[in-house]
N, C-alpha and C positions, 0 to 999 in steps of 0.2 A: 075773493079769488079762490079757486079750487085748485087744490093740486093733484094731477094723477097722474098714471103711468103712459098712460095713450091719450094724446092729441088729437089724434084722428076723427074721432065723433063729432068731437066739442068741438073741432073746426068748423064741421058742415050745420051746426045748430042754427047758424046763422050768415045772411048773404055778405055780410059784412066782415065777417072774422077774417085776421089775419094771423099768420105764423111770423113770428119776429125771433130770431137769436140774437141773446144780451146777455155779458160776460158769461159763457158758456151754457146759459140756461134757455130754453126753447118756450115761448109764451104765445096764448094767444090774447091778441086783445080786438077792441071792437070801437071803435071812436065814435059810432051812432048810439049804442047800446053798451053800456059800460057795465052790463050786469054781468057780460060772458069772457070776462077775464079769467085767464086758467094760467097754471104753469105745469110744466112737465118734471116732478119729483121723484 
């Protein structure tokens, strides 16, 4: 999992990626492709 400042890129990497908030932290993840899990640190 990566962590960075902006979301934004890492979302569109992939057609799959979603934006999910979980106890107040912002993630993407991808349920096809489990490689482009990120969070926002």
């Amino acid at each position: 999992m990566k962590i960075v400042n902006s979301l934004k890129s890492l979302k569109d990497r992939h057609r799959d990626n979603r934006l999910i908030r979980r106890r107040g932290r912002v993630y993407v993840i991808n349920k096809t492709n489990r490689r482009f899990k990120a969070r926002q640190g």
